[in-house]
C-alpha positions, 0 to 999 in steps of 0.5 A: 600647585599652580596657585603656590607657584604663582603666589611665590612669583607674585611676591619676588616681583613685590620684593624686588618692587620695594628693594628698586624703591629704596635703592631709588629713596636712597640715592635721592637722600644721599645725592649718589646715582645707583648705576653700574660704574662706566669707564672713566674717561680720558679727560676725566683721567688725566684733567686732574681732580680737586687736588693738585697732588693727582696733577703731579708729573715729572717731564723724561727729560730729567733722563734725556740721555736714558732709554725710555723704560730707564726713564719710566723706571725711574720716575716712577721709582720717585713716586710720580704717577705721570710722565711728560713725555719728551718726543724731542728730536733730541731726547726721543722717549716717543720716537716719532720715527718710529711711529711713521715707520710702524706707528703700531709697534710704537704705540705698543711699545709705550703703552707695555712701558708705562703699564709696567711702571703703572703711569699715565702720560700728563702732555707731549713736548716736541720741537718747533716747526721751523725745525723741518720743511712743513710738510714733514712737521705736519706729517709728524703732528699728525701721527704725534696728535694720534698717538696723543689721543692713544695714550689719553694725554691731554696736551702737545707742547711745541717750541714757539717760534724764533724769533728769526723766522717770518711770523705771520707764516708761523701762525698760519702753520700754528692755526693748522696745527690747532686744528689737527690737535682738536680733531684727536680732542688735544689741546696744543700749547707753545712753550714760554721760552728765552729767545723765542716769540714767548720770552716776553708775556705780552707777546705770549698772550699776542700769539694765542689771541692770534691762533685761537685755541692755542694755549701756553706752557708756563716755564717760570724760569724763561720769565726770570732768566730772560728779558722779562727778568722776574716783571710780572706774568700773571695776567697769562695764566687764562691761556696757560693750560701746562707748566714746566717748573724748575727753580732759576735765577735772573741769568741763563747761567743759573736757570736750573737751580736746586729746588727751594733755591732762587727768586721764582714764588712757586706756590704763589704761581700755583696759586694763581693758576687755580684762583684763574682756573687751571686744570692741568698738570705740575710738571717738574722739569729738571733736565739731565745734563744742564749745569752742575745740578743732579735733576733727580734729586731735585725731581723728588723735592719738588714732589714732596714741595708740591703733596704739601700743597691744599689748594 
């Protein structure tokens, strides 16, 4: 009795040995890992793949005047996987004020929200620093940064400066700002923008290399609309890590057109934000309430613009 029993566990033990061989001759011919799946992690999650159409995204803004879940509805209804959150003063979709009073709540809030419209969160956009007393603004960097590394999005977008304020004093506070957003694995961008530090490319580029890690988020239509009227800007595209695409014309009157409309080369931008190596998202960025055009018509255009895309 002992013997047969021993003998069958001798022969599980072999038949377990030569199954652990193939799995391991298999996965050496096929190139694939035989391991249990770990979680997917955040960078992995939101950094886009090969394929610009998992990159899409569609700024809140096109419901600037909606409350948050009529604005995660709706985008969502349009088909877009991902949100670019607005934490604006002006359109809080993220309410900063509410995260200071019970960041718990809030977070909560945000996270039932999009779970219910089954989206993720590509970046946040908040205003400049010179819109509050320092102190304040880094305090509201700080719980923004923590709710960013919450929410797995990948970047903070801030208005760039005026042009009206003293610089050098704006930089110290970016490199700040920098560090903060690195501490939470965020990355922190200044937006291209009329009628701040970053309406011209040069001095784009100047302000990045100013602030190290400081990226950019490439709104093409400030580069036609403003001072730089269509010149080239491509030479800007290693520091851009987000986008805000509208179509525009050369005038503030005409910077949100219908999509498919205006000068702007989209797909040449795209283009070259790939060849330069660019991993963040497409955002469309339509804004309710701007001019005589309908955001959400033009949203699902540039949906169905960009699935066409292959790069």
């Amino acid at each position: 009795m002992r013997i047969g029993v021993c003998l069958l566990a001798i022969i599980v033990l072999l038949v377990v040995a030569v199954a652990g061989c193939e799995s391991t001759e298999l996965s050496a011919r096929s190139g694939v890992t035989v391991t249990a799946t770990p979680e997917t992690k955040p960078a992995e999650q939101l950094g886009g793949g090969p394929g610009i159409v998992d990159r899409l995204s569609c700024s809140t803004l096109c419901q600037r005047k909606q409350p948050t879940e009529v604005a995660f509805k709706t985008i969502a209804d349009m088909g877009f996987r991902y949100v670019d959150l607005s934490c604006l003063t002006w359109a809080p979709h993220a309410s900063v004020v509410n995260l200071l009073k019970d960041f718990e709540a809030e977070a909560t809030r945000l996270e039932r929200l999009l779970a219910a419209h089954r989206l993720g969160v590509s970046n946040f956009v908040y205003d400049a620093i010179e819109t509050k007393p320092w102190d304040q603004y880094e305090q509201d960097f700080r719980v923004l940064a923590r709710l960013a590394a919450r929410l797995h999005a990948r970047l903070i977008n801030i208005m760039a400066p005026s042009r009206k304020v003293d610089l050098q004093d704006q930089i110290g506070k970016l490199r700040k700002l920098q560090a903060i957003a690195a501490e939470q694995g965020v990355q922190l961008t200044v937006e291209t923008h009329v009628g701040l530090v970053t309406e011209l490319p040069a001095d784009a580029a100047k302000l990045c290399e100013q602030v190290p890690g400081l990226g950019l988020t490439l709104d093409p239509s400030h580069y036609y609309a403003g001072a730089n009227q269509g010149k080239p800007f491509d030479f800007l595209y290693p520091h851009v890590y987000g986008t805000g695409f509208r179509a525009g014309g050369f005038t503030w009157e005409t910077i949100q057109m219908p999509w498919g409309e205006g000068p702007i080369d989209f797909a040449k931008i795209v283009r070259g934000l790939e060849a330069a190596g660019y991993k963040g998202f497409y955002v469309v960025e339509y804004l309710e309430g701007h001019g005589k055009v309908d955001p959400l018509p033009e949203c699902r255009k540039f949906l169905e613009w960009a699935k066409g895309l292959s790069w």
